[in-house]
Backbone bond lengths (Angstrom), bond angles and torsions (degrees), N, CA, C in turn:
res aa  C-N    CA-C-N  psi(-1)  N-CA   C-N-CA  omega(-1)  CA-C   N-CA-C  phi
1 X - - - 1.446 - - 1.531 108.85 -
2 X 1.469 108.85 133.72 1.336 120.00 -179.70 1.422 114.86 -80.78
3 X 1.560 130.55 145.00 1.342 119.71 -168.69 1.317 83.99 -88.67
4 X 1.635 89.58 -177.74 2.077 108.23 174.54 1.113 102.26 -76.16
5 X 1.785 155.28 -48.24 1.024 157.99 -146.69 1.523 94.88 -96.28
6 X 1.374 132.61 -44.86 1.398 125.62 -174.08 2.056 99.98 -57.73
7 X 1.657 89.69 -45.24 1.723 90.40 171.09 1.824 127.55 -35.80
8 X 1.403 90.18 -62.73 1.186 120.57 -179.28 1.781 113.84 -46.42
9 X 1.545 107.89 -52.99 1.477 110.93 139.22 1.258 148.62 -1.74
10 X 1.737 96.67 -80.92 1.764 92.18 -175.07 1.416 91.52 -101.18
11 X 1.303 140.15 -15.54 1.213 108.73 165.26 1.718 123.89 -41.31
12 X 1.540 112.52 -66.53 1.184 139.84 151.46 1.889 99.32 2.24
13 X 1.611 87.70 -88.01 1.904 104.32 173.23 1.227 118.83 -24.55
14 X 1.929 113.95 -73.01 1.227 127.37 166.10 1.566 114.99 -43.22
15 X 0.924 150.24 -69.88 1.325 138.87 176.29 1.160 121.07 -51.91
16 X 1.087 117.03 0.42 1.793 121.26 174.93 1.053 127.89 -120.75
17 X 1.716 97.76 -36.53 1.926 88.93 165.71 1.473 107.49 -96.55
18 X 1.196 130.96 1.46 1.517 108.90 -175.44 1.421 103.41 -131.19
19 X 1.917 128.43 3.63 1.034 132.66 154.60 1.882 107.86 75.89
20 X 1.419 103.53 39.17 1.582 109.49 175.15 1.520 109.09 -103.02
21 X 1.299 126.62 148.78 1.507 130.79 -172.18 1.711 94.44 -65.63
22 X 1.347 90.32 166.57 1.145 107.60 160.58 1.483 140.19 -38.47
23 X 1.569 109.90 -71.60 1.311 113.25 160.02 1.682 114.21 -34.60
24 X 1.374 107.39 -66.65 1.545 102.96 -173.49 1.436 126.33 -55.24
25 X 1.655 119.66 -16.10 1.391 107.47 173.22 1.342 97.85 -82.38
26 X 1.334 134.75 -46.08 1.667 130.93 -161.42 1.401 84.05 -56.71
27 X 1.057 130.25 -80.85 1.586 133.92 -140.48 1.860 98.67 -59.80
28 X 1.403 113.80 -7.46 1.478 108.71 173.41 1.048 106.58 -81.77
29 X 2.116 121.97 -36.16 1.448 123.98 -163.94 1.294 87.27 -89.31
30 X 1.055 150.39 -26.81 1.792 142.07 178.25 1.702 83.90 79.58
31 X 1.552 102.72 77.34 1.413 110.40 170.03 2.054 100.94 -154.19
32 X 1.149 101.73 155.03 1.529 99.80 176.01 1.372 105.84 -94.63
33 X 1.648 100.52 152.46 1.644 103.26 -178.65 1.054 115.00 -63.14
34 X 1.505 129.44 -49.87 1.558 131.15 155.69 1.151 114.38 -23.87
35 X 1.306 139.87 -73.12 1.773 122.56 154.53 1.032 123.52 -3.09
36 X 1.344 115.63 -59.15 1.480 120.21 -145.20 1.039 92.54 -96.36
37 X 1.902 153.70 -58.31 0.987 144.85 150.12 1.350 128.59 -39.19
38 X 1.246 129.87 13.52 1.500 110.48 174.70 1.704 106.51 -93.39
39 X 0.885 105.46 166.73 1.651 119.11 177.55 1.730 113.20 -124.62
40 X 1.130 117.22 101.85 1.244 107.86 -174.15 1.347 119.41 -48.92
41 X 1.186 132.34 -164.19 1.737 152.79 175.74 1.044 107.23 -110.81
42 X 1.406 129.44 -45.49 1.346 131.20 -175.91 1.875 110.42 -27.08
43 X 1.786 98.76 -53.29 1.414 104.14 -164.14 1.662 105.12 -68.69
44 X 1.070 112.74 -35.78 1.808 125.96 -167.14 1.537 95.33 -69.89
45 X 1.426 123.27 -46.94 1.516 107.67 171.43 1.285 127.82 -63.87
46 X 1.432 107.84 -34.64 1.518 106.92 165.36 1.175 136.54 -30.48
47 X 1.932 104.43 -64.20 1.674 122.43 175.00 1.152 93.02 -66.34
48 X 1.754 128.88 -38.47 1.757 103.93 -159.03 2.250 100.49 -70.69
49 X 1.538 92.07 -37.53 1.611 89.11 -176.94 1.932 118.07 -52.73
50 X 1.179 91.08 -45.62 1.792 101.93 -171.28 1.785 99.82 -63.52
51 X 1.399 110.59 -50.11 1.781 104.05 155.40 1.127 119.19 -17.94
52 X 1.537 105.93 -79.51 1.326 123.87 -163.07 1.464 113.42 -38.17
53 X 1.467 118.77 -63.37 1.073 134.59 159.04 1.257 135.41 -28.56
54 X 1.525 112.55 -51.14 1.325 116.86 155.15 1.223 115.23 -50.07
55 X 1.501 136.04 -62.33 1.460 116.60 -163.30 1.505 97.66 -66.22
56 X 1.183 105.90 -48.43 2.107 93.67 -168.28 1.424 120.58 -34.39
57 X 1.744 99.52 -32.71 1.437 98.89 -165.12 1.924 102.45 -90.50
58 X 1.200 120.08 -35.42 1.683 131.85 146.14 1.551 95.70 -32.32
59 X 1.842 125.57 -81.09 1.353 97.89 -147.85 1.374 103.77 -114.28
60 X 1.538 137.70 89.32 1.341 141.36 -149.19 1.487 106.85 -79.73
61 X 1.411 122.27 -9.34 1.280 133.45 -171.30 1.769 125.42 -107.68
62 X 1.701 89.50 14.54 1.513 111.18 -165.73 1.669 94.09 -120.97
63 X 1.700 116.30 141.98 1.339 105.33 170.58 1.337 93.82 -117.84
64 X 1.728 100.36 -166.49 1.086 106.38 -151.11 2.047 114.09 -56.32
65 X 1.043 94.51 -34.55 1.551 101.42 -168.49 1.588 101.56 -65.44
66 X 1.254 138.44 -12.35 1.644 125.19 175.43 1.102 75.86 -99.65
67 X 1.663 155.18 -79.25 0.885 126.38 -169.21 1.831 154.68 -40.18
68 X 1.516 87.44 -6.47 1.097 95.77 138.59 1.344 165.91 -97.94
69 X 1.279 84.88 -18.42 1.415 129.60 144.76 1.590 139.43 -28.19
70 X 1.472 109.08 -45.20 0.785 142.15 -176.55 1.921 105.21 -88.95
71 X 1.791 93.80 -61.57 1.861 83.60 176.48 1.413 125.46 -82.94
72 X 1.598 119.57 14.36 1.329 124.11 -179.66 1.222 125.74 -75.81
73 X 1.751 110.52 -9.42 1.702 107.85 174.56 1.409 111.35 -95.92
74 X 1.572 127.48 0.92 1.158 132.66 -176.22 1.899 113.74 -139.29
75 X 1.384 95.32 -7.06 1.578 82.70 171.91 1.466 113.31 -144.15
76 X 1.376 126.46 150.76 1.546 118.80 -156.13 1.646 93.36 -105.45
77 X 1.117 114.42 98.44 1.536 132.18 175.96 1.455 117.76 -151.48
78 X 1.383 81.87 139.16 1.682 93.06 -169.80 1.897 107.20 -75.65
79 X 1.319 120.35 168.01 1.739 118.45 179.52 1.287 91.31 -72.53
80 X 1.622 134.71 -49.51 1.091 127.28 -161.15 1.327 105.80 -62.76
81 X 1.351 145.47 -45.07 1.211 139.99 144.71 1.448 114.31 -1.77
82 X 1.193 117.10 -96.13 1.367 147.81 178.98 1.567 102.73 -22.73
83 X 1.828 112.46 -53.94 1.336 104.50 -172.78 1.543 112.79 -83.49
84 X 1.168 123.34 -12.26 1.348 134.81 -169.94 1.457 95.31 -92.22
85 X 1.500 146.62 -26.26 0.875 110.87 -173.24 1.508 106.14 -118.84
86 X 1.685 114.52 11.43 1.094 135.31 -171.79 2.233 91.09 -85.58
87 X 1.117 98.76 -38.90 1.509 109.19 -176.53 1.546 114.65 -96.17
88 X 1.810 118.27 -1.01 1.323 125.41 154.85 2.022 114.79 -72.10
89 X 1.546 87.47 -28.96 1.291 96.05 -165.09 1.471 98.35 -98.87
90 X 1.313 139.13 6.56 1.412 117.96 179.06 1.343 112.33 67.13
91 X 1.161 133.97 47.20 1.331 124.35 169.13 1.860 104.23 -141.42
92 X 1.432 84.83 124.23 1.562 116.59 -179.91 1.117 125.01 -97.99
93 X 1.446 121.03 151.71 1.333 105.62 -177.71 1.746 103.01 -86.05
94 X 1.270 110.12 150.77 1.304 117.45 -178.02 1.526 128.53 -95.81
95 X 1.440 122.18 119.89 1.719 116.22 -126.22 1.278 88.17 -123.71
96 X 1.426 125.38 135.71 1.271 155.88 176.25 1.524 106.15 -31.35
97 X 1.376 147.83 122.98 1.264 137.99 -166.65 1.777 95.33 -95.74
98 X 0.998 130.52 -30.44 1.777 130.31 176.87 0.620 101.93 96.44
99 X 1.393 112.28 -170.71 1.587 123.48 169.39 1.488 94.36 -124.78
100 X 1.396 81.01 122.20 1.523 118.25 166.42 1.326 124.86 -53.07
101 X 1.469 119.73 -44.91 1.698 128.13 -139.80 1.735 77.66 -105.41
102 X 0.942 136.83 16.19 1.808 142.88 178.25 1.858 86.85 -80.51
103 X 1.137 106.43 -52.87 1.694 109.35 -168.47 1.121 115.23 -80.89
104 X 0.934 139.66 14.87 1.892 146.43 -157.27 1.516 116.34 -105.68
């Protein structure tokens, strides 16, 4: 059995070295074009996760909800995302220590 990505392959191959449309390489690999065009999520969470990370570690005084805030005009993620993996990763927001010598 052929994997999906080995598919993905000689289709790839076939359309390049021997210059056949699309349809005709899938329908040679006995694969659907939808197959062959999809793009997983896996990769899009990645950049959106490694983002994420970046600002937290940029704005340590922001929780999750500005931080989401922040990646919602450029990345398609939900808040619940954000807090779930903001709280996979151990990262807190970092809280004002006061002033102490007020109580003394």
């Amino acid at each position: 059995m052929v994997s999906l990505a080995e598919r993905r392959r000689c289709v790839t191959y076939l359309r390049n070295e021997y210059g056949i449309s699309q349809r005709c390489a899938c329908q040679a690999m006995q694969m659907n074009r939808s197959s062959y065009r999809y793009v997983g999520q896996q990769e899009l969470m990645d950049a959106a996760y490694r983002e994420m990370l970046r600002l937290s570690t940029r704005y340590p005084y922001f929780g999750y909800r500005k931080i989401y805030d922040l990646m919602r005009g450029t990345w398609s993620i939900s808040r619940e995302r954000v807090r779930l993996i903001r709280r996979r990763e151990g990262l807190q927001v970092v809280k004002n220590a006061g002033n102490a010598s007020c109580w003394a």
